[in-house]
N, CA and C of each residue as an Amber inpcrd file, in Angstrom:
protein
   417
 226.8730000 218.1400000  54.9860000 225.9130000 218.1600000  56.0610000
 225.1720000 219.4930000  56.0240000 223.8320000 219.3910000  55.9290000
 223.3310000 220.7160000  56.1100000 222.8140000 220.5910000  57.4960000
 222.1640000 222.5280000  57.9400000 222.4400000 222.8240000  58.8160000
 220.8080000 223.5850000  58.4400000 219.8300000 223.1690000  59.4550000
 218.6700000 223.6260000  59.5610000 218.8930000 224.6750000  60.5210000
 218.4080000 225.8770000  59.9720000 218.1050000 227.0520000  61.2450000
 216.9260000 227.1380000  61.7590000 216.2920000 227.2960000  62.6480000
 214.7000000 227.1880000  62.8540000 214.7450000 229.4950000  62.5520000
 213.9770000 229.8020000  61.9750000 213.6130000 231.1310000  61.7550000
 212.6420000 231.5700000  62.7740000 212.6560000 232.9590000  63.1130000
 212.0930000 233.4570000  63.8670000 211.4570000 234.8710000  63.4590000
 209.7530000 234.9900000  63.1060000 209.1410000 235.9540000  62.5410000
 208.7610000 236.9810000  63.6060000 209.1280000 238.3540000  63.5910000
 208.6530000 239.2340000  64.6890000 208.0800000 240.2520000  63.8950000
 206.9640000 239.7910000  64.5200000 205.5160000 240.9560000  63.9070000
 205.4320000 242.4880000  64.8370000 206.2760000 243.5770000  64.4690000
 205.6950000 245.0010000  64.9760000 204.4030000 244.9950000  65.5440000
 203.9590000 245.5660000  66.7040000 202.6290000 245.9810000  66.6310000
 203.2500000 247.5780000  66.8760000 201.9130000 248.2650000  66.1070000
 201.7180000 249.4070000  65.7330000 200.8760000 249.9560000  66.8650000
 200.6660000 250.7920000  67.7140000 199.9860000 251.5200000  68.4800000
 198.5010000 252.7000000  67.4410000 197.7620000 252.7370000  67.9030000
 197.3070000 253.8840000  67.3740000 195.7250000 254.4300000  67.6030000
 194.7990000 254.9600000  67.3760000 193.9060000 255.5420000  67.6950000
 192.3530000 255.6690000  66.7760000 191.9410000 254.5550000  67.2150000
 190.5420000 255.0100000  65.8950000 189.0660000 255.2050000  66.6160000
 188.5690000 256.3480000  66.5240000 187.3730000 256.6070000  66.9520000
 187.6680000 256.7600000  68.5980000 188.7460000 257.3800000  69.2560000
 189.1800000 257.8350000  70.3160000 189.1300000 256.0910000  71.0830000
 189.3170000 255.1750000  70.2360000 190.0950000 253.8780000  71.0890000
 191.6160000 253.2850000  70.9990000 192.2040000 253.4120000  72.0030000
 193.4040000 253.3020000  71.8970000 193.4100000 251.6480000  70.9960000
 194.2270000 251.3100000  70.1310000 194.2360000 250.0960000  69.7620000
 196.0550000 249.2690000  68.9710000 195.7210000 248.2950000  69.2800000
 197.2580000 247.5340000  68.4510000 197.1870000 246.9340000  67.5100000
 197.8210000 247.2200000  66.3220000 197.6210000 246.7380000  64.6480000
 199.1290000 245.9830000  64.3220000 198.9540000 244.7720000  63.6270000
 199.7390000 244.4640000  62.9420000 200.7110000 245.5700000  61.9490000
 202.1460000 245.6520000  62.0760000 203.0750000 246.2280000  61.4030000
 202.6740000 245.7610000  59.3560000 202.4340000 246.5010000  58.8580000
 201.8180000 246.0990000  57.7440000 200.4840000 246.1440000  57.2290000
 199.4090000 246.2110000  58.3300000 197.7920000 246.0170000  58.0840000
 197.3150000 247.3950000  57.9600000 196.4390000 246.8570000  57.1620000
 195.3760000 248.2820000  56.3720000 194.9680000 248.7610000  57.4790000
 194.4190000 250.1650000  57.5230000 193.2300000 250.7310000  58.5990000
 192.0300000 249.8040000  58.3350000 191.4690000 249.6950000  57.4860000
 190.7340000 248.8020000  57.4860000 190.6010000 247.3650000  58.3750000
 191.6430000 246.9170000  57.8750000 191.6780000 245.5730000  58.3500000
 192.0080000 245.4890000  59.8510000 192.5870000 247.0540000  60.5990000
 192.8510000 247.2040000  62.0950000 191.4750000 247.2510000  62.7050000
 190.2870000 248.1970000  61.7960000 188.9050000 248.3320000  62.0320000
 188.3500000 247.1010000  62.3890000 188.6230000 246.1000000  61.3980000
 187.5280000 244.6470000  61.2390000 187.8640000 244.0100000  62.4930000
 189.3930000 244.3010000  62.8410000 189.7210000 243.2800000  63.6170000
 189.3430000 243.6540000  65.2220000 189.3630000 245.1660000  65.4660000
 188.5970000 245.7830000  66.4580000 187.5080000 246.0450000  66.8140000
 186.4240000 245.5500000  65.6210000 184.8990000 245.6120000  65.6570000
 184.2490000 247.0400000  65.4620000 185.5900000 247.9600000  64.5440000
 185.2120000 249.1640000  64.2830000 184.4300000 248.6560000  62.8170000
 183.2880000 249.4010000  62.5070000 181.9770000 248.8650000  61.2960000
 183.1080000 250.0290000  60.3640000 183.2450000 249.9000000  58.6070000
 183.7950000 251.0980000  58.0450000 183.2170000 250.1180000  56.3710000
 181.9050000 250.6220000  56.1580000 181.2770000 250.3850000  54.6170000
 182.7010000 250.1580000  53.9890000 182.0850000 249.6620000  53.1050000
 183.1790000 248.8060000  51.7670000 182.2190000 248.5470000  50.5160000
 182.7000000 248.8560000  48.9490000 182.0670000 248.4860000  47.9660000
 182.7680000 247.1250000  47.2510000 183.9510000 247.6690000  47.1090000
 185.1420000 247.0910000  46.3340000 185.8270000 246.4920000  46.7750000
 185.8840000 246.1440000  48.6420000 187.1090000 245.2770000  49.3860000
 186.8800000 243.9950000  49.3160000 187.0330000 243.3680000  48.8480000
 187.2750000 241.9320000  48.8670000 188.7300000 240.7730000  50.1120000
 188.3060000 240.2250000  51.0110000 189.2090000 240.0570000  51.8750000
 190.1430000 239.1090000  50.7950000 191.5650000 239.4870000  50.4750000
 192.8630000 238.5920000  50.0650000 192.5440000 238.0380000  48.3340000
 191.5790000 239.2820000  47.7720000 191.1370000 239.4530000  46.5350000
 191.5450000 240.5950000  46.0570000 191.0920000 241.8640000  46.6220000
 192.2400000 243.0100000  45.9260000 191.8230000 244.2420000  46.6770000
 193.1160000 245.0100000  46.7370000 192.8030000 246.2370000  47.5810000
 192.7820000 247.6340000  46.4920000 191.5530000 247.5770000  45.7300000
 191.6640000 248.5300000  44.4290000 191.6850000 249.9480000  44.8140000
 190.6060000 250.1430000  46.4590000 190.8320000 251.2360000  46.6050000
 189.3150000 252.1470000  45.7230000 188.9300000 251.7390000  44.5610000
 187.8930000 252.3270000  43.7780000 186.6430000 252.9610000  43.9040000
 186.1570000 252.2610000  44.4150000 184.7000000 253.0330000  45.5350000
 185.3430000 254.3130000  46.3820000 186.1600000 254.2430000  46.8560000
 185.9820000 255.6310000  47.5760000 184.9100000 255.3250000  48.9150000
 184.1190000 254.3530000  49.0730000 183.4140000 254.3690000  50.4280000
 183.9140000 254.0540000  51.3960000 184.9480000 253.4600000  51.5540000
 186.0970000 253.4320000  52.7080000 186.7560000 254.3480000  53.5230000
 186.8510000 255.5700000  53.2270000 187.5420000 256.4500000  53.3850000
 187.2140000 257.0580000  54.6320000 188.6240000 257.7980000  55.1710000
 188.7070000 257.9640000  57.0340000 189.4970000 258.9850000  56.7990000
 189.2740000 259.5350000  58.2800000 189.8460000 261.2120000  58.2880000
 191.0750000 260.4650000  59.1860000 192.3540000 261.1010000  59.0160000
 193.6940000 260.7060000  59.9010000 194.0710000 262.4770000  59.9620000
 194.0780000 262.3660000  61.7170000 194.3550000 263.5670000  62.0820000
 196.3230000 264.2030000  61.5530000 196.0380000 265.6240000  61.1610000
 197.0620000 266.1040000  60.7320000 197.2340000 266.5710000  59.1000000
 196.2310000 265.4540000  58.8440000 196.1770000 265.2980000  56.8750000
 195.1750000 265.9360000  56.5730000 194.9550000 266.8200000  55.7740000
 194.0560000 267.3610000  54.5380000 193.4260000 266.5150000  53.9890000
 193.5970000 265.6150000  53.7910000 192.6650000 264.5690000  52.6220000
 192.4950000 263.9200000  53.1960000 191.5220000 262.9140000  52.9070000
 190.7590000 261.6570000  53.4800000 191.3400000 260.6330000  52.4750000
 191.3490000 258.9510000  53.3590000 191.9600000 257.8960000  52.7730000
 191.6490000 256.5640000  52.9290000 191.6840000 256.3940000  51.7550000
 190.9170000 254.9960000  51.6170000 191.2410000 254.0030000  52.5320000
 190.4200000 253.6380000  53.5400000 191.1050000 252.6550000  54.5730000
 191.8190000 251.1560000  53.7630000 191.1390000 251.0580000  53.0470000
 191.1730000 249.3790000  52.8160000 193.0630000 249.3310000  51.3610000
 193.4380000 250.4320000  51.4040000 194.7220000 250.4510000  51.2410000
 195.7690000 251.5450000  51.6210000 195.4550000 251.6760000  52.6300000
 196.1950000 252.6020000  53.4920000 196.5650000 251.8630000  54.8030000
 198.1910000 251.6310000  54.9920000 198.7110000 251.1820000  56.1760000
 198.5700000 251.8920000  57.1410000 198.4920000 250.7190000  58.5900000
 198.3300000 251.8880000  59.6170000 200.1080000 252.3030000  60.1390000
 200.3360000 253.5090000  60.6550000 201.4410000 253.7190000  61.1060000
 201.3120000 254.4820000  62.2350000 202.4360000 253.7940000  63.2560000
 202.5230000 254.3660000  64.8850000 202.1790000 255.7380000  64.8610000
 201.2640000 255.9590000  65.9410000 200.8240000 257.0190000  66.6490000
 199.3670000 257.2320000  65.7770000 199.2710000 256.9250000  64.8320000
 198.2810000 257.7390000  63.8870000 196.6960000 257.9000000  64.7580000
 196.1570000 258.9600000  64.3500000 194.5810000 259.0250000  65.3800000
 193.3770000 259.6060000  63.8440000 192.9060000 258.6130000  63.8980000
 191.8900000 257.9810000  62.6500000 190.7420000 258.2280000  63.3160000
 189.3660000 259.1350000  62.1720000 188.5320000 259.1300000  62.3380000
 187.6180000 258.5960000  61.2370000 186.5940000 257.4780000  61.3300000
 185.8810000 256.6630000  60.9760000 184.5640000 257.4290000  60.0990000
 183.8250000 258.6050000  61.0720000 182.8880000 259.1580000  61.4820000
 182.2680000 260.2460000  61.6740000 183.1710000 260.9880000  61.1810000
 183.4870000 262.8490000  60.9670000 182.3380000 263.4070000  59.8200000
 181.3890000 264.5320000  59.4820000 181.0460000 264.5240000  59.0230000
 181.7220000 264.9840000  57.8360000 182.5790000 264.9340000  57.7210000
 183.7200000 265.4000000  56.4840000 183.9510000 264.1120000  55.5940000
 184.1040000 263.0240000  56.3920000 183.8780000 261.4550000  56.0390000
 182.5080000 260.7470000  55.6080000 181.3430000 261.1930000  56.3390000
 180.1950000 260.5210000  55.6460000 179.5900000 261.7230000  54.4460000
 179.8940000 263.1610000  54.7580000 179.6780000 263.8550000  53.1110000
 180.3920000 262.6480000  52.1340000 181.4650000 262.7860000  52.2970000
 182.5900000 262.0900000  51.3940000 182.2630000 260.6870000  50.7650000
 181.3960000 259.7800000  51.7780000 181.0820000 258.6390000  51.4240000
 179.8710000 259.0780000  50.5440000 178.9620000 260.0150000  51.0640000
 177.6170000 260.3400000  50.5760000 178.0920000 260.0250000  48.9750000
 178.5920000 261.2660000  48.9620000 178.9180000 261.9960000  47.4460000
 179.6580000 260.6210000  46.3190000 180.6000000 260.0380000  47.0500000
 180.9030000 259.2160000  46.1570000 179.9480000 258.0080000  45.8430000
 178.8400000 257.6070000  46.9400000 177.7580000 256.6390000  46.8380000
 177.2270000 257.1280000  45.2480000 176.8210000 258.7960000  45.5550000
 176.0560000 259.2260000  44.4070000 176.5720000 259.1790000  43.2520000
 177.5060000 259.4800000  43.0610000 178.4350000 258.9010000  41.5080000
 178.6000000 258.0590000  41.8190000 178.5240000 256.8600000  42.2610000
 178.4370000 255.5300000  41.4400000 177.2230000 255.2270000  41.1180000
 176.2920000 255.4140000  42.0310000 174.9650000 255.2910000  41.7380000
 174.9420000 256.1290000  40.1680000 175.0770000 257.1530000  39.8870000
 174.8590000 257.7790000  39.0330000 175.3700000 256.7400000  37.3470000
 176.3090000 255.9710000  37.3020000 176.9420000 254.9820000  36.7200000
 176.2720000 253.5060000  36.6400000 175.1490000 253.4650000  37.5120000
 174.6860000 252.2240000  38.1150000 172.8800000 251.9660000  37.0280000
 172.9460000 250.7700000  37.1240000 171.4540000 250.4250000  36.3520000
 171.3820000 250.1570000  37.7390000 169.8590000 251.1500000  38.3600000
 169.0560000 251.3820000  39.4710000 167.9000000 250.6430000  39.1580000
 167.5230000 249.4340000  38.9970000 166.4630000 248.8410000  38.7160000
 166.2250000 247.6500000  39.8980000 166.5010000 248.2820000  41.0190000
 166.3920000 246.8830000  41.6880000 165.2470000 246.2780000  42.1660000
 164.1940000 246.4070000  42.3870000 163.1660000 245.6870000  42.4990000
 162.7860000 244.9220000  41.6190000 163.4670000 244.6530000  40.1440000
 163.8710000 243.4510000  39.3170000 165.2390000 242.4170000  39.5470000
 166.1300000 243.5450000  39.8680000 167.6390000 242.6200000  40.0210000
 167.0530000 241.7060000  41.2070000 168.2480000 240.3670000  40.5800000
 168.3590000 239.7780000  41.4170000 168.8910000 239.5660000  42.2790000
 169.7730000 240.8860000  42.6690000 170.0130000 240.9620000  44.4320000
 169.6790000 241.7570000  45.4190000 168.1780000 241.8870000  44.7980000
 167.4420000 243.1220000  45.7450000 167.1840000 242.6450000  46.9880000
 167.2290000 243.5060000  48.1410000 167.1470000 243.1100000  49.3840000
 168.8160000 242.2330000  49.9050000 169.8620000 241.9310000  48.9550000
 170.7790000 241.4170000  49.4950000 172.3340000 242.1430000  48.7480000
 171.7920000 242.9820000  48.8640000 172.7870000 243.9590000  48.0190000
 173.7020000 245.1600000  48.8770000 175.0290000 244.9030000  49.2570000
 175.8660000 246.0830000  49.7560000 174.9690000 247.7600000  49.1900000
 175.5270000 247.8810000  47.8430000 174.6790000 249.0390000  47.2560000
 173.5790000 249.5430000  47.6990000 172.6550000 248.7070000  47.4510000
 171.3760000 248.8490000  48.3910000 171.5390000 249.4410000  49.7080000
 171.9130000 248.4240000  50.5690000 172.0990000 248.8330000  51.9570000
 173.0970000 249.8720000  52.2090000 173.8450000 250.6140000  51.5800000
 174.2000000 251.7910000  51.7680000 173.7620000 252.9870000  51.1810000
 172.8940000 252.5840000  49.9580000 171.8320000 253.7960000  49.8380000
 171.1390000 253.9140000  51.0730000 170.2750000 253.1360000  51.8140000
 169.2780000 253.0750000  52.7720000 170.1470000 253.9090000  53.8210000
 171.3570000 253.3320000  54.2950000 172.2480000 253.8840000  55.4230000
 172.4520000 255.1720000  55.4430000 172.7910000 255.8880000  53.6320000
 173.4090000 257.0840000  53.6620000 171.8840000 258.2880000  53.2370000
 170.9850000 257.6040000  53.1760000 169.8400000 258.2640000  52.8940000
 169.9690000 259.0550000  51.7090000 170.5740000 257.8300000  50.4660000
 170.4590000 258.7190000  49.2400000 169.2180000 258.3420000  48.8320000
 168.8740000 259.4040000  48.2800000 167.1070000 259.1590000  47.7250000
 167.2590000 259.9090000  46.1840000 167.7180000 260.6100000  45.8730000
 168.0260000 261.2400000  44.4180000 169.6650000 261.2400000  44.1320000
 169.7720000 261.1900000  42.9390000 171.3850000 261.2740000  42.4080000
 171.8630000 262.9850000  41.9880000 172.4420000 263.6380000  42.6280000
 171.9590000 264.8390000  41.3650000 173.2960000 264.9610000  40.5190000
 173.6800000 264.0240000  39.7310000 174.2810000 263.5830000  38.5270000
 173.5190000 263.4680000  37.7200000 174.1130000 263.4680000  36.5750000
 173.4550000 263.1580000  35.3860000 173.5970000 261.6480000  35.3400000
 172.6290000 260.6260000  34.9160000 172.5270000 259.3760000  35.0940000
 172.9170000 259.0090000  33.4780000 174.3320000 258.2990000  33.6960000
 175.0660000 257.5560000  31.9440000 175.0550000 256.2150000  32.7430000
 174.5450000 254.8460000  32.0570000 174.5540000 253.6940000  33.1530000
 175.7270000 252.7230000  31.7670000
């Protein structure tokens, strides 16, 4: 005779702080994905939802008070207490600069491509007001 147990899943919520709003995150979930789900906006090149968290772009990235370095939201867990900034100008240099090296890596021809006008890239050049690369351009 077997013997069915019915199981019982208990999801942590995490307490914590982004852009001075108190908020509750799944035990396990990215900063990122605490952002999306709070209607905090945080650019993305490389996030793909339940496709891959590579982390590569570097345009994700958030200041978490206490830490020296900035971190890629979209694979970085959130953990209790933490107080996350989105918005710091330490964070949009950071996005700037890494926009510009990729751009710098990038065939910039878009008023031929065919996803001009519907292009992430695009719309975060426009956002971050890059207008020159000052890299050396290898595409």
């Amino acid at each position: 005779m077997a013997l069915l147990l019915s199981e019982r899943v208990v999801i942590l919520m995490i307490n914590l702080t982004i852009d001075g709003r108190k908020i509750k995150a799944s035990e396990g979930m990215t900063i990122l994905a605490a952002c999306k789900k709070n209607g905090i906006k945080i650019p993305t090149l490389c996030w793909y939802k339940d496709l891959n968290d590579i982390a590569a772009c570097r345009i994700c990235l958030v200041e978490i008070e206490g830490q020296d370095q900035l971190f890629a939201s979209c694979a970085t867990p959130v953990e209790e207490g933490m107080v996350i900034h989105t918005n710091t100008p330490k964070v949009i240099n950071a996005r700037k600069c890494n926009l510009e090296l990729i751009l710098s890596q990038h065939k910039t021809e878009c008023t031929s491509c065919v996803r001009n006008n519907n292009c992430t890239l695009q719309t975060l050049t426009e956002e971050f007001n890059v207008t020159d690369v000052p890299y050396a351009k290898e595409e």
